[in-house]
C-alpha positions as CSV (number, residue, x, y, z in Angstrom):
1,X,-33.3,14.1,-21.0
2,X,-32.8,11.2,-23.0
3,X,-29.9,9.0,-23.8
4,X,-28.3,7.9,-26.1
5,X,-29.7,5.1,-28.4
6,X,-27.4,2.5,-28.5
7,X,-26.6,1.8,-25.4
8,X,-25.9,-1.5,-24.5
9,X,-28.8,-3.9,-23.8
10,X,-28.8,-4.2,-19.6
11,X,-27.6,-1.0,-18.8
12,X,-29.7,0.9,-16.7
13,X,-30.0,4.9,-17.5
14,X,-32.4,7.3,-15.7
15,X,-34.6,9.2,-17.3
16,X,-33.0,12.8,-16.0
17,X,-29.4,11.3,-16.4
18,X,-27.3,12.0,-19.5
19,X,-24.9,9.4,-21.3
20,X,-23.0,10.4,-24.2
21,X,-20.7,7.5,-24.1
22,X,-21.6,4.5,-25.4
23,X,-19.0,2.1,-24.3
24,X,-21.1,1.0,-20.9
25,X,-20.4,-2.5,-19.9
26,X,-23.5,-4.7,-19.2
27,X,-25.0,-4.4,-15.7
28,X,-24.3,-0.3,-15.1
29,X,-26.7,1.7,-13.3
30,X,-26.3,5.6,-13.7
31,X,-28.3,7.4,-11.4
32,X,-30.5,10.7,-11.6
33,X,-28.2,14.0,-12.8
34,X,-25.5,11.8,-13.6
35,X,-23.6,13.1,-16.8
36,X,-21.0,11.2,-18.8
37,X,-19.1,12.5,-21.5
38,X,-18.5,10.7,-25.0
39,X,-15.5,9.6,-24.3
40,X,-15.7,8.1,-20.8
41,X,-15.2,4.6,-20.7
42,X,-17.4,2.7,-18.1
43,X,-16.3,-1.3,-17.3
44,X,-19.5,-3.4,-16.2
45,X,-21.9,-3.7,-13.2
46,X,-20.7,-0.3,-11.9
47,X,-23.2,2.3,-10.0
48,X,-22.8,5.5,-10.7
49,X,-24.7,7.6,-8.3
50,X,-26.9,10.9,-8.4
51,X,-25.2,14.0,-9.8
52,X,-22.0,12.3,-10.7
53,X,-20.0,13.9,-13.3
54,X,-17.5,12.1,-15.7
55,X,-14.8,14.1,-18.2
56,X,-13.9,12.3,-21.2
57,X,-10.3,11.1,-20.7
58,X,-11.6,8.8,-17.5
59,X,-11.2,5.1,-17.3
60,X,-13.4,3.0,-14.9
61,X,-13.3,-0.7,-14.3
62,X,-15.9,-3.4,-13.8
63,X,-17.9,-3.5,-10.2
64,X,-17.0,0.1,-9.9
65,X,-18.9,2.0,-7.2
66,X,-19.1,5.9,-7.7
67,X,-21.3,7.3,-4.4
68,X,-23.2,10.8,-5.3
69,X,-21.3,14.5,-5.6
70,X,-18.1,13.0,-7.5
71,X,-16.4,14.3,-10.2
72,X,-13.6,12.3,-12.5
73,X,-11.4,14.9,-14.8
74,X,-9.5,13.9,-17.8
75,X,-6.7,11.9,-16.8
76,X,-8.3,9.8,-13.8
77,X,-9.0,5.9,-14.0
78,X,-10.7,3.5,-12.1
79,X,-9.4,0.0,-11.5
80,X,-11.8,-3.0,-10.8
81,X,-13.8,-3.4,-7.6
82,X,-13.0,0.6,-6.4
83,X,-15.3,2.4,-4.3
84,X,-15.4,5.9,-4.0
85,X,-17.6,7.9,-1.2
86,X,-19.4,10.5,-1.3
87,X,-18.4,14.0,-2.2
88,X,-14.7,12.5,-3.1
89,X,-12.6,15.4,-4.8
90,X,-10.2,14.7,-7.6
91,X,-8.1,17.1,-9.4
92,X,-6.3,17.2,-12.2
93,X,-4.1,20.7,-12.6
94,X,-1.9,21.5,-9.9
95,X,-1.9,24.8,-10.9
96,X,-5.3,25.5,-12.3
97,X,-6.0,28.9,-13.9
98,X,-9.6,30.0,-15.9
99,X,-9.7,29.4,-19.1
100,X,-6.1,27.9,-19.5
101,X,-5.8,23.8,-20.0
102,X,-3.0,21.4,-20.0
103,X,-2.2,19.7,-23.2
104,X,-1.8,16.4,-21.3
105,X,-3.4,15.9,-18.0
106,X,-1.5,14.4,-14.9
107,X,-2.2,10.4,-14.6
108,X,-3.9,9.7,-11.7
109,X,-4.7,5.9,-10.8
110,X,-6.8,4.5,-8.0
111,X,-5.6,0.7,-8.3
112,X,-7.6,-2.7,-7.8
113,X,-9.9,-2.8,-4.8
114,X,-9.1,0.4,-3.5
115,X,-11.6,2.1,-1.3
116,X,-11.6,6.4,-0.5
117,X,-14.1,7.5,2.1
118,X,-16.5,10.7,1.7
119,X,-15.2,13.9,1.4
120,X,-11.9,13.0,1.3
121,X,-9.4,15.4,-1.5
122,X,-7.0,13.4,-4.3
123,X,-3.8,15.6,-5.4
124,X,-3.0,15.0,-9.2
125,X,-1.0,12.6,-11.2
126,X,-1.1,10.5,-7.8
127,X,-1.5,6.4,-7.7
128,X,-3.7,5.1,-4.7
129,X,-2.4,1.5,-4.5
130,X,-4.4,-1.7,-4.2
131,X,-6.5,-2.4,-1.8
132,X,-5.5,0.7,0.1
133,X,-8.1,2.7,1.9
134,X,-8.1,6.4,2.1
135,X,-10.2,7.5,5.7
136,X,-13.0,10.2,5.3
137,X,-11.9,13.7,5.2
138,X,-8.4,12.7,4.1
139,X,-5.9,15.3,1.7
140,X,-4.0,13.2,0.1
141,X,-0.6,14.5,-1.3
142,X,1.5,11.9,-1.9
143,X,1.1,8.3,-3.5
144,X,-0.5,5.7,-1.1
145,X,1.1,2.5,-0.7
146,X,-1.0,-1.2,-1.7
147,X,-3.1,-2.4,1.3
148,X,-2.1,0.8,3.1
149,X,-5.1,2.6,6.0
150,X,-4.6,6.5,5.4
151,X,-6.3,9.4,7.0
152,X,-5.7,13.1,7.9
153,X,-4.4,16.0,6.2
154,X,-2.1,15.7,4.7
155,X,-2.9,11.7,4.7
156,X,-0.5,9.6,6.9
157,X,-0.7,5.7,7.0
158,X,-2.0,4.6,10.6
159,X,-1.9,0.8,9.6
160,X,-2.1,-1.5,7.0
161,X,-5.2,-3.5,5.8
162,X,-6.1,-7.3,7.0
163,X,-2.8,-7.7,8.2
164,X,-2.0,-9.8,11.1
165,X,-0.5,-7.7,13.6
166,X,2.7,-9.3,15.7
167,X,4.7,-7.4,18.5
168,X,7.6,-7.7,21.0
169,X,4.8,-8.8,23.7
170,X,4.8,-12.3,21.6
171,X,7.8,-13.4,23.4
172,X,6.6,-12.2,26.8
173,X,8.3,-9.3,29.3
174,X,11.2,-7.2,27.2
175,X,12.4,-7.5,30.6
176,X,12.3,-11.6,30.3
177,X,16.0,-13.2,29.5
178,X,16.7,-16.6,28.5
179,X,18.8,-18.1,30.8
180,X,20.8,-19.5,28.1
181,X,21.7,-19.1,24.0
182,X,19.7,-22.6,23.4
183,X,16.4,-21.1,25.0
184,X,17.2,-17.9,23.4
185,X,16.9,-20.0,20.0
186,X,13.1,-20.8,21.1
187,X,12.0,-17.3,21.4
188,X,10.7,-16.6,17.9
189,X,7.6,-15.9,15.7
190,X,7.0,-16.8,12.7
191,X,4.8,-15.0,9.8
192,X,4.5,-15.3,6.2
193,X,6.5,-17.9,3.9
194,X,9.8,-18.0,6.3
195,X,9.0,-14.5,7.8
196,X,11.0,-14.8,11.7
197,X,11.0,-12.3,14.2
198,X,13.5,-14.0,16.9
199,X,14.7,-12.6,20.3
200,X,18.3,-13.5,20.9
201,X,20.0,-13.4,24.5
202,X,20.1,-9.7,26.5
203,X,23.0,-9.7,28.5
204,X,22.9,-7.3,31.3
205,X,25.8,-5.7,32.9
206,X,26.9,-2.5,35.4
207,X,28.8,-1.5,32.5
208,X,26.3,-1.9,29.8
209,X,23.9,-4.2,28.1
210,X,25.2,-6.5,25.1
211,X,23.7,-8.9,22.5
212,X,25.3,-11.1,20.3
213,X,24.0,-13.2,17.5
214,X,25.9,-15.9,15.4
215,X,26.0,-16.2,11.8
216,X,24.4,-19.4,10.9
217,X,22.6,-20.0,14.0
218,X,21.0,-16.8,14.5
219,X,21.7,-15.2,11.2
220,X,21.0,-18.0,8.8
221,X,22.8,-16.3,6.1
222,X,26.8,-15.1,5.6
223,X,26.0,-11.1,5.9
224,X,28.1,-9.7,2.0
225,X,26.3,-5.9,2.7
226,X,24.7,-4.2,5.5
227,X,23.3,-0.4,5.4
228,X,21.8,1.6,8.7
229,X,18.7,3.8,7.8
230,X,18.2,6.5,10.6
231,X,16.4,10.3,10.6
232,X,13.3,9.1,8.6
233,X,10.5,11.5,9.3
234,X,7.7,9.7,11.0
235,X,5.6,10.3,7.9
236,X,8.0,8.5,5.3
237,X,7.7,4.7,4.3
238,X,10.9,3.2,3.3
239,X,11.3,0.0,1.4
240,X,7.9,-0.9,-0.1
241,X,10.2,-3.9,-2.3
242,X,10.9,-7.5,-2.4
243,X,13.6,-9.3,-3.6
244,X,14.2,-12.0,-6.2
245,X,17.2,-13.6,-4.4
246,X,17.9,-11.2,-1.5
247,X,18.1,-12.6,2.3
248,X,17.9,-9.3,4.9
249,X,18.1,-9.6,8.8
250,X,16.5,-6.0,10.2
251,X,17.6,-5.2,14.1
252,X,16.1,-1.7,15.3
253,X,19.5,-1.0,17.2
254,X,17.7,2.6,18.9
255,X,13.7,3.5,18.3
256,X,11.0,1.7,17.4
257,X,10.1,0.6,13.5
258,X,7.0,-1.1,12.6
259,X,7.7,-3.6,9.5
260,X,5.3,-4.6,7.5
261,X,5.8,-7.9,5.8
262,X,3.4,-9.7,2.6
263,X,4.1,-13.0,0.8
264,X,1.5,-12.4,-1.7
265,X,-0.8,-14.4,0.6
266,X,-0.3,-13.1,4.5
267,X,0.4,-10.2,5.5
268,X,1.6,-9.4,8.8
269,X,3.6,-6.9,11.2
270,X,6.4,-6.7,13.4
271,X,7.3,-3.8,15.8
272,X,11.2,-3.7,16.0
273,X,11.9,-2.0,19.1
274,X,15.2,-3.4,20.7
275,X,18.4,-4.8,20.2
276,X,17.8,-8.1,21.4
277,X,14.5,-8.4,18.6
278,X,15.7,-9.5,14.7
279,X,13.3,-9.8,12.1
280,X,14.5,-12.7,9.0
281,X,13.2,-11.6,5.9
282,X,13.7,-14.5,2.9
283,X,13.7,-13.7,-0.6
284,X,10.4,-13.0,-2.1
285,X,9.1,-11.3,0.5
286,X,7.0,-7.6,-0.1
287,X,8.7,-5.6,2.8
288,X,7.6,-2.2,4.1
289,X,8.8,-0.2,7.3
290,X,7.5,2.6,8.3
291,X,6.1,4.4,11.7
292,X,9.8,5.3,12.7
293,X,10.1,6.7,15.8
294,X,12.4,10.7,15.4
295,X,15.3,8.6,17.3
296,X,14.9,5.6,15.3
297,X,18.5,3.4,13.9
298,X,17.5,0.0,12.1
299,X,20.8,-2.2,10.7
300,X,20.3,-4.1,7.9
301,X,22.0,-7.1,6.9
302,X,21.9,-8.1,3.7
303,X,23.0,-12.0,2.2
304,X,24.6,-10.1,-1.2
305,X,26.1,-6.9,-2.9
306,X,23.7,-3.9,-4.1
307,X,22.0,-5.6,-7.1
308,X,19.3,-3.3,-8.7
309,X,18.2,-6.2,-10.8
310,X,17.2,-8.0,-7.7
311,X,14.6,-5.7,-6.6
312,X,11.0,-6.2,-7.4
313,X,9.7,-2.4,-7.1
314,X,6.1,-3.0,-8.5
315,X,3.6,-4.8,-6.1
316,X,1.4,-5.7,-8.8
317,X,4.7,-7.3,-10.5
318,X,5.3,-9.0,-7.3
319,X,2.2,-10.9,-6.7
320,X,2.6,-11.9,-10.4
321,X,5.6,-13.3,-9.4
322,X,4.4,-15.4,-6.5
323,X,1.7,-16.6,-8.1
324,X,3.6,-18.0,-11.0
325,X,1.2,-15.7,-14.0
326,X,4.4,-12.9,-14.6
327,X,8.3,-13.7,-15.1
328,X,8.8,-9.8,-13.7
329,X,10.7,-9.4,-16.7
């Protein structure tokens, strides 16, 4: 086989490989049986393996790593710095029949920094968010979440990637009760950029248990909204937002919620799993819960009225944000 002639001077080809694209960025390595199609678009210092197959409608980014037995169909891109195993599976026809074609293929993205492990299976038009990391053997079906650990079939998230992990234990026994509301007011941890998970006084009683929090000491906000989210299935994510202006206290009144909390910088997570546990979220914070337990009720108090303006719904928007390059506009 031979390639093409004017591909670009420090791109590596092999001899039994064929590239009918030319727009190869400097630094790519394409690999024995490899076949790309005229219209594939390959960023630089990306290795494309043995007997990897690229469809023309396929976008990959720079520093790209494509392992052996992968095929990209028309309507799949690459973002910077992705790696994808062996023997990954993409599709892009939900309903695939011989000899009939779509007019327009479904988009499907695999973001910045994203890894997916061998032999795992990518449903179309679906966006695998940055940094995320789909396990080996995984179906995926639905969307994955930035920085979110996936695996199984269908994929579920287990965890979330690099993130400082912070439970209930941090304060000591759930069974441990300040003696008073001033040492209550010690009993806190603190993550990213004003991030607080606090535990406020557990009042035990023959006729009950009850725990009280003030607004302005414990609450450090003048509650205008509050919503309860209850009967998520285990498998859903909820929130997966920030807000401009927004204050939220989150108290996990029954169940167990795992929240996930990123300032752009740290990330870091919080099990919710009492009455007596609130997490302070300030504005500008990328919050995520998810992991609810089937009897789970989390209240959530909110500093202002339902304001869809306030919502920053795109993580890549977010960090933009917080780093000071985007307005979010």
């Amino acid at each position: 086989m031979t390639t093409t002639p004017s591909v670009p001077d420090g791109v590596f080809v092999h001899p039994s490989a064929i590239l009918e694209s030319t727009s190869v960025g400097a630094g790519t390595r394409i690999w024995a049986f490899a076949h790309v199609l005229p219209s594939a678009v390959i960023g630089q210092d990306c290795n494309i393996c043995d007997h990897v197959f690229l469809e023309n409608e396929v976008v990959v980014g720079d520093r790209v790593t494509i392992k052996c037995g992968v095929q990209l169909w028309d309507g799949i891109t690459l973002e910077d710095d992705v790696f994808v195993g062996p023997n990954v599976t993409f599709s892009n026809d939900p309903f695939p029949r011989s000899k009939r074609h779509l007019s327009e293929y479904p988009k499907t993205v695999v973001r910045r920094g994203a890894s997916i492990g061998a032999n795992a299976t990518i449903l179309p038009g679906l966006t695998v968010g940055r940094d995320a990391m789909v396990g080996a053997g995984a179906v995926v079906t639905h969307s994955v979440p930035p920085n979110a650990v996936v695996v199984g079939n269908p994929a579920r998230i287990v965890r979330y990637a690099s993130t400082q992990a912070a439970t209930t234990p941090a304060f000591g026994s759930s069974s441990a009760e300040p003696a008073n509301r001033a040492e209550a007011s010690v009993h806190t941890s603190r993550g990213p950029a004003g991030v607080r998970l606090q535990r406020s006084r557990l009042v035990r009683d023959l006729r009950g248990n009850l725990v009280a929090r003030e607004v302005g000491e414990d609450i450090p906000f003048v509650p205008e909204r509050c919503f309860v989210v209850f009967d998520v299935p285990t498998k859903e994510v909820r929130g997966e937002h920030a807000h401009r202006r927004c204050q939220q206290f989150l108290v996990a009144l029954r169940g167990k919620v795992n929240v996930l909390c990123d300032d752009g910088r740290e990330r870091r997570e919080f099990i919710l799993d009492s009455p007596d546990i609130g997490l302070y979220m300030p504005p500008m914070i990328w919050g995520t819960q998810y992991q609810y337990t089937a009897d789970a009720v989390l209240l959530v108090l909110a500093s202002q009225h339902y304001d869809p303006a306030d919502y920053v719904r795109d993580y890549d928007t977010f960090l933009g944000l917080v780093s000071g390059s985007s307005d979010g506009g």
